[in-house]
C-alpha positions in Angstrom: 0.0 0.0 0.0 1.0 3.2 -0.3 2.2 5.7 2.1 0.0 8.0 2.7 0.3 11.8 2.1 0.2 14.2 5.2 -2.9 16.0 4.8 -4.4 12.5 4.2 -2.3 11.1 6.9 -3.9 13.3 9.3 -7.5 13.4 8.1 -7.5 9.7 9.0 -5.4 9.7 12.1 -7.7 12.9 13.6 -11.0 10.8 12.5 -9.8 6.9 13.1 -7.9 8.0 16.8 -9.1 11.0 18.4 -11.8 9.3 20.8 -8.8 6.7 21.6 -6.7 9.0 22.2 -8.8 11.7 24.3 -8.9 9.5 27.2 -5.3 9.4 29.5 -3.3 6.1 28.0 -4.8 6.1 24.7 -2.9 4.6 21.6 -2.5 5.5 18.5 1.4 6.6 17.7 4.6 5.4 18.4 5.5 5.8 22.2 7.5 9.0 23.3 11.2 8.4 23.7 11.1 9.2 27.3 10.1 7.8 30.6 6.9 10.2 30.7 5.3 8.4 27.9 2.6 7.6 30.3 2.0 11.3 30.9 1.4 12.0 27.0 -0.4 10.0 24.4 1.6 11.4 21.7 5.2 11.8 20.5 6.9 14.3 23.0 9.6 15.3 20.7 8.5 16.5 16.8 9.5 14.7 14.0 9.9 17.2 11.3 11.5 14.2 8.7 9.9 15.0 5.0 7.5 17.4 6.3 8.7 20.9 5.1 10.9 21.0 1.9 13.4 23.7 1.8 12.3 27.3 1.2 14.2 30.0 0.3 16.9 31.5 2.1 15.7 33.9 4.9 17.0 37.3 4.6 17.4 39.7 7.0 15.8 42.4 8.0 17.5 45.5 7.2 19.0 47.4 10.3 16.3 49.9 11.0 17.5 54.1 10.8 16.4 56.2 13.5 13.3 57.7 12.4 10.9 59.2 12.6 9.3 58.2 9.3 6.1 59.5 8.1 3.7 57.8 5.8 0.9 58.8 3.8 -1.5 55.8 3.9 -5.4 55.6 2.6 -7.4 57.2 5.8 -4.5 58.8 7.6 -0.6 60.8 7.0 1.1 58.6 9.9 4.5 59.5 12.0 6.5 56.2 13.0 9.2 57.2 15.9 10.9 54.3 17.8 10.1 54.6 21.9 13.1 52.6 22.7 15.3 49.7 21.4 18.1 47.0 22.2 14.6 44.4 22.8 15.3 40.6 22.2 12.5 38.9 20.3 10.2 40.4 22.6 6.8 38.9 22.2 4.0 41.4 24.1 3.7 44.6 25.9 1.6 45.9 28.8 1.0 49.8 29.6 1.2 50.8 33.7 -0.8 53.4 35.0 2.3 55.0 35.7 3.9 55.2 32.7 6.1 52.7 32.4 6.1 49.9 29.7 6.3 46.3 30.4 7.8 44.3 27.6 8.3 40.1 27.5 11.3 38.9 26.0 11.1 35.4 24.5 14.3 34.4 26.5 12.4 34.9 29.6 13.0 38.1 31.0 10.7 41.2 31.9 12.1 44.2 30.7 10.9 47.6 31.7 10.7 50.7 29.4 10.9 54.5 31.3 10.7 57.8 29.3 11.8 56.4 26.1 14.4 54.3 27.3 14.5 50.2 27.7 16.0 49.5 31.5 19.3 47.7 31.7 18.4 45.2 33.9 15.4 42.6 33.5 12.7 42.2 36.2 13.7 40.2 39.4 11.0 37.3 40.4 9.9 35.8 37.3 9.7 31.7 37.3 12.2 29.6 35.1 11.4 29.2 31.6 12.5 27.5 28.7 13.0 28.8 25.3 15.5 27.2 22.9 15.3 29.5 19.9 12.1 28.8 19.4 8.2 30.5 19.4 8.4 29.7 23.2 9.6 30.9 26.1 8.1 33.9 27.9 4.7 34.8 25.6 1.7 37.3 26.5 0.9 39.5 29.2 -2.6 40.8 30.6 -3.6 43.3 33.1 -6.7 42.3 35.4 -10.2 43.9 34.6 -9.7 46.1 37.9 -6.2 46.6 37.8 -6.5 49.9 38.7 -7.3 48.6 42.4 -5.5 45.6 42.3 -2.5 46.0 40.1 -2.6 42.4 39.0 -0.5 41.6 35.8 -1.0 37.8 34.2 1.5 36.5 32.3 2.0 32.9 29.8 5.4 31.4 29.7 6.6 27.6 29.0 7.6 25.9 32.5 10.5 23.3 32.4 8.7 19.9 33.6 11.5 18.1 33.5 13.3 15.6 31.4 14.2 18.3 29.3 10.5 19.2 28.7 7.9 22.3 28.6 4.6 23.0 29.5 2.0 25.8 29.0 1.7 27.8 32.5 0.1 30.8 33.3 1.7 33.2 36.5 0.5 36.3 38.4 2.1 39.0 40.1 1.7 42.5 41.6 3.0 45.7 40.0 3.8 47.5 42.8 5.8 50.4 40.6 9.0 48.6 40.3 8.7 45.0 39.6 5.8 42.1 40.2 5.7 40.8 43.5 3.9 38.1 45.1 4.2 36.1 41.7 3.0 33.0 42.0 2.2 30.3 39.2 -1.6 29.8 39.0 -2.0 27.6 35.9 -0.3 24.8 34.2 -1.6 22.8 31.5 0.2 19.6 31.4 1.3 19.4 27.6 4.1 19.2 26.0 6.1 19.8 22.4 3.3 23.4 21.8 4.4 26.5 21.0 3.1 30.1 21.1 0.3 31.4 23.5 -1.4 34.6 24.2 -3.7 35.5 27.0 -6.5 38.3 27.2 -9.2 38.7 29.3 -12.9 38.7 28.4 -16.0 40.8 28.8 -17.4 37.8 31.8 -13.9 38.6 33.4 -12.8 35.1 32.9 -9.5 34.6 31.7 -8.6 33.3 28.3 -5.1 31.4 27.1 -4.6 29.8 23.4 -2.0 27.6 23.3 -0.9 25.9 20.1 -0.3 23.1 18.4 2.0 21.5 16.2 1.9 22.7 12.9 4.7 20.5 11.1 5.3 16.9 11.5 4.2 13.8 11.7 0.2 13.5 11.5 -0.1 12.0 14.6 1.6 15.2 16.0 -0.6 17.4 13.4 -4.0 16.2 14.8 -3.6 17.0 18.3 -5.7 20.1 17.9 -9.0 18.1 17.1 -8.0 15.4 19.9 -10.8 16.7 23.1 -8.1 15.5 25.8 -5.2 17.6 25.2 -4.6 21.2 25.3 -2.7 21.9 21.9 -4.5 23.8 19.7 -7.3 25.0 21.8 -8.1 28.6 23.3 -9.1 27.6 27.3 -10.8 29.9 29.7 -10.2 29.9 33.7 -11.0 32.6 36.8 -8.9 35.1 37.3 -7.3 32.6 40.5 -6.8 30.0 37.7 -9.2 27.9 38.9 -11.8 26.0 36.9 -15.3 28.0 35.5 -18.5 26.2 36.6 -19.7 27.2 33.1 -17.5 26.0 30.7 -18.6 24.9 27.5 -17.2 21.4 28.1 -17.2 20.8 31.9 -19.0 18.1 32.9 -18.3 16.3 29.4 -15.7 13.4 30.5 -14.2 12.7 26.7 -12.9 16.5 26.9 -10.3 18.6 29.3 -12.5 21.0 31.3 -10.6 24.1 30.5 -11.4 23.7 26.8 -13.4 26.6 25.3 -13.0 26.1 21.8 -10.3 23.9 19.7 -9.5 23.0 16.0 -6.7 26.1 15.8 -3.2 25.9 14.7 -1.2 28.3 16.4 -3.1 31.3 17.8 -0.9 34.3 17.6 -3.3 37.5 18.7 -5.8 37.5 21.1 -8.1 41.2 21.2 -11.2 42.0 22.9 -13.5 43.5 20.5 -14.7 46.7 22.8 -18.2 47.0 20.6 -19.3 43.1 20.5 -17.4 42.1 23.5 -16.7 38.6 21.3 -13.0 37.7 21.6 -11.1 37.5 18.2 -8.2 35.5 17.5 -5.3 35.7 14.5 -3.6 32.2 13.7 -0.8 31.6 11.6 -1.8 29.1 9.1 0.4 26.7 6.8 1.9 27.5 3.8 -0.8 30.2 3.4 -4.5 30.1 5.5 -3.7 32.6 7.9 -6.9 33.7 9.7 -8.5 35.7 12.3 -11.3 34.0 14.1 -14.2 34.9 16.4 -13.7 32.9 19.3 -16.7 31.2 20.4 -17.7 28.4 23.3 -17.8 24.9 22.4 -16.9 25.6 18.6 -14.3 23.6 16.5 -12.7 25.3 13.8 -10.6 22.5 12.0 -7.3 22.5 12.2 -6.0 20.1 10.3 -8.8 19.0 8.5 -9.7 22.3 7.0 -7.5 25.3 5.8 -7.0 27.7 3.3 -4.0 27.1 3.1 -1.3 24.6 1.3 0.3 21.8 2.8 4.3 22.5 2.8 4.8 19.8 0.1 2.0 21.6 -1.9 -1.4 19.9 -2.2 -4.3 21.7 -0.6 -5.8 21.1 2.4 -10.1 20.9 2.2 -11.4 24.3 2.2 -14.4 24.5 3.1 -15.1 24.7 7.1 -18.7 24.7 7.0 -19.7 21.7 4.7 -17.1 20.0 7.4 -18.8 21.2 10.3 -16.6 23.5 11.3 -16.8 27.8 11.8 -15.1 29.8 8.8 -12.8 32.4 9.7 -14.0 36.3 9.5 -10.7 37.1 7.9 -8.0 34.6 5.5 -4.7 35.5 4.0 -3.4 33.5 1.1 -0.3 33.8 0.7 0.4 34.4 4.4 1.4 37.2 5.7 2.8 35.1 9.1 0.1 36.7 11.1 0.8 37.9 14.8 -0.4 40.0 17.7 -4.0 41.7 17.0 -5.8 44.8 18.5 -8.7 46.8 17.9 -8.5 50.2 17.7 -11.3 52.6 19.6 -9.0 55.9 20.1 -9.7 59.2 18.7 -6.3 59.9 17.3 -7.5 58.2 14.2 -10.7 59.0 13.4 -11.0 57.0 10.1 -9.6 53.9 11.7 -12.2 53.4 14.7 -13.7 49.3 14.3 -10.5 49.0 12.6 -8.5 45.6 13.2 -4.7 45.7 13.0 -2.7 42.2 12.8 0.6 42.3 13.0 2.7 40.3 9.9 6.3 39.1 10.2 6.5 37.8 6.3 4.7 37.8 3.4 4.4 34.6 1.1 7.0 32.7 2.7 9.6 35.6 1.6 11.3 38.0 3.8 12.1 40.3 4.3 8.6 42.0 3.9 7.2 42.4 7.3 3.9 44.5 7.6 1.0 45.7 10.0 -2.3 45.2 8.4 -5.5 47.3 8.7 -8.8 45.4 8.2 -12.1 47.7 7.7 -15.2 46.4 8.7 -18.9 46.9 7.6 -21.5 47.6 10.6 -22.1 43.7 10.6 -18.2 43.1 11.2 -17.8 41.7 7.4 -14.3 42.5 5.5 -14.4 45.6 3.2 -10.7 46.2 3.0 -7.5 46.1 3.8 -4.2 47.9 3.6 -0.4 47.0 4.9 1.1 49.6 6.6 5.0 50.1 7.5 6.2 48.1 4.5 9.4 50.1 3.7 10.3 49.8 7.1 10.9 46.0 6.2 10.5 44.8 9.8 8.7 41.7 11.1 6.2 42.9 13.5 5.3 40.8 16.2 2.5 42.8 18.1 0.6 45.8 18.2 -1.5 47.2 21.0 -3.4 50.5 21.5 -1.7 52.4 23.7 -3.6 54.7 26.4 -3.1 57.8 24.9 -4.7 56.5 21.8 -1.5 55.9 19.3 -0.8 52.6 18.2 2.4 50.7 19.5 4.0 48.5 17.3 7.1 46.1 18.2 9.3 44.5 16.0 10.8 41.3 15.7 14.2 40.8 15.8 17.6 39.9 17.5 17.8 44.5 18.3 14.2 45.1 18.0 12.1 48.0 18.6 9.0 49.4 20.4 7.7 52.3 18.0 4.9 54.4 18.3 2.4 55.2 15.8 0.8 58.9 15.7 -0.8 61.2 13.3 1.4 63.3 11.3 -0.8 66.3 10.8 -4.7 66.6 11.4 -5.6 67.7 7.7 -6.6 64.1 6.9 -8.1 63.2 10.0 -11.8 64.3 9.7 -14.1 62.0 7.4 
């Protein structure tokens, strides 16, 4: 017989094993090469043999000037200035009440950004972390709902489990003007060999975390998203203690974790609150094309990797269509990819002309580089694509997250080994009435 390709690989393996396999012990793969193989019904370690063919050699970004650039775009003459530099790989940001700038780097460290200027030394208190070069390490931050009387700050990060291992975990801490104290670990999910995560809070104050799941590799590895006993590939939802909801969408079903909200993503790398719908919305990095940007809703599946728009690495198609599957479409899809990141809705009144706008982040376009971009989606009044334009494309920077900032500019940081937080503002007021 012969051997099957991946996408049908995985369209049987997610069909013929997932009830095995969503109960602890299940079979269905070879055993992990390590002594927790009771722990995790799936290989531990990713086995990337034959599954992504070689691409084209990555270039660089180019080293950026010092700015400030200005930019005339479709609905707004924009002024780019960097706030501060010297960041490695951060991944998220997080703006204090008292003006200081909280910034995750990937490596694990906490940096702190005063008056324009990134603080030499990292943040004491933070829990160990493992990173490895890869999209893991520390990942999103979140400020409570009433962090103005509280001064809680939430934070994802990989935890070393031993054995040379990683798993999801979510920790807490106070800002008390200096650093966090009182941090203390408040969720850990149990799952290995995932990568990426962001966290955000939602209008029912719950707390929400996507953690994904493995994109390349072996099918068995592939189909863990639609597997309803493991959390790879699935956006969960827990108090703001960490503890388990009463409500969850899947809580007293047995065949499924209880923290799972929704599942069937591949790697979930923005997480906004949409201030007029209160729904959350999610932008995932896709395969070789299939980006998307998702409304994020309980109990829903949403096919990963059974459905895409995007190719396999090799170059057949995935199955397109979610619905006929059973599964939700996305609101937004990008093919080719633009390697979509951090998402935020903007609701300031710098920018008139870009209120219900969406911006995702985009660290390369069509598998090429170096052509990092921040997109700009426009909405009708039912929250259905109109259009869309890249923004900071000569700047030729990957960007890896953008966030509204409370004086109503947009902040913007880069990805790369000297990256940069920059700030964008309106250049002049002439174009900002309707």
């Amino acid at each position: 017989m012969k051997k099957l390709g991946l996408l049908a690989a995985v369209s049987v393996f997610a069909l013929a094993f997932g009830p095995t396999l969503s109960g602890q012990g299940g079979r269905g793969g070879p055993p992990p090469p390590n002594p927790r193989q009771k722990d995790f019904p799936y290989p531990v370690v990713r086995d990337q043999r034959g599954c992504c063919p070689a691409g084209p050699r990555a270039l660089p970004s180019p080293p950026l000037g010092a700015g400030p650039w200005t930019f005339q775009t479709t609905e707004a003459n924009i002024k780019v200035s960097i706030v501060a530099r010297g960041i490695s790989h951060p991944y998220a940001m997080a703006f204090m009440d008292d003006g200081a700038i909280l910034v995750t780097e990937r490596i694990g460290k906490l940096r702190v950004i005063r008056n324009g200027q990134l603080q030499p030394d990292p943040l004491p208190n933070m829990p160990p972390m493992i990173y490895r070069g890869t999209e893991a390490g520390m990942m999103d931050l979140a400020l409570h709902p009433n962090y103005a009387q509280n001064h809680l700050v939430y934070f994802s990060y990989h935890k070393p489990i031993g054995d040379n291992l990683a798993s999801n975990a979510v920790g807490r801490g106070r800002w008390d003007g200096k650093q966090l104290v009182d941090v203390k670990e408040i969720f850990l999910s149990n799952d290995v060999d995932t990568e990426v995560s962001r966290i955000a809070f939602g209008r029912d104050g719950k707390l929400y975390l996507t953690i994904g799941s493995p994109g390349t590799g072996q099918p068995e590895a592939v189909a863990r998203a639609q597997h309803k006993n493991d959390y790879a590939g699935k956006t969960l939802r827990m108090n703001d203690d960490g503890s388990l909801p009463s409500d969850n969408p899947f809580v007293n079903d047995r065949n499924y974790k209880p923290y799972v909200f929704a599942m069937g993503f591949r790697n979930q790398m923005g997480l906004a609150l949409n201030p007029w719908t209160g729904e959350l919305w999610a932008s995932e990095m896709g395969p070789n094309g299939g980006d998307e940007v998702n409304i994020v809703q309980a109990g829903k599946n949403y096919g990963w990797p059974l459905v895409s728009y995007g190719r396999d690495y090799n170059g057949p198609r995935f199955p397109a269509s979610h619905v006929d599957k059973g599964f939700e479409e996305p609101v937004v899809y990008w093919s080719p990819a633009i390697a979509a990141s951090g998402a935020a809705f903007y609701n300031g009144d710098k920018f008139p002309n870009w209120q219900r706008n969406l911006f995702v982040g985009g660290m390369r376009e069509g598998e090429m580089s170096p052509t990092g971009q921040l997109r700009r989606i426009v909405f009708n009044d039912k929250w259905l694509e109109l259009r869309e334009e890249a923004l900071l494309r000569d700047l030729h920077q990957r960007i890896r997250d953008v966030r509204q900032g409370p004086d109503g500019n947009l902040y913007v940081l880069t990805e790369e080994n000297d990256s940069a937080l920059l700030k964008i503002e309106p250049a002049d007021t002439a174009t900002q009435t309707r």
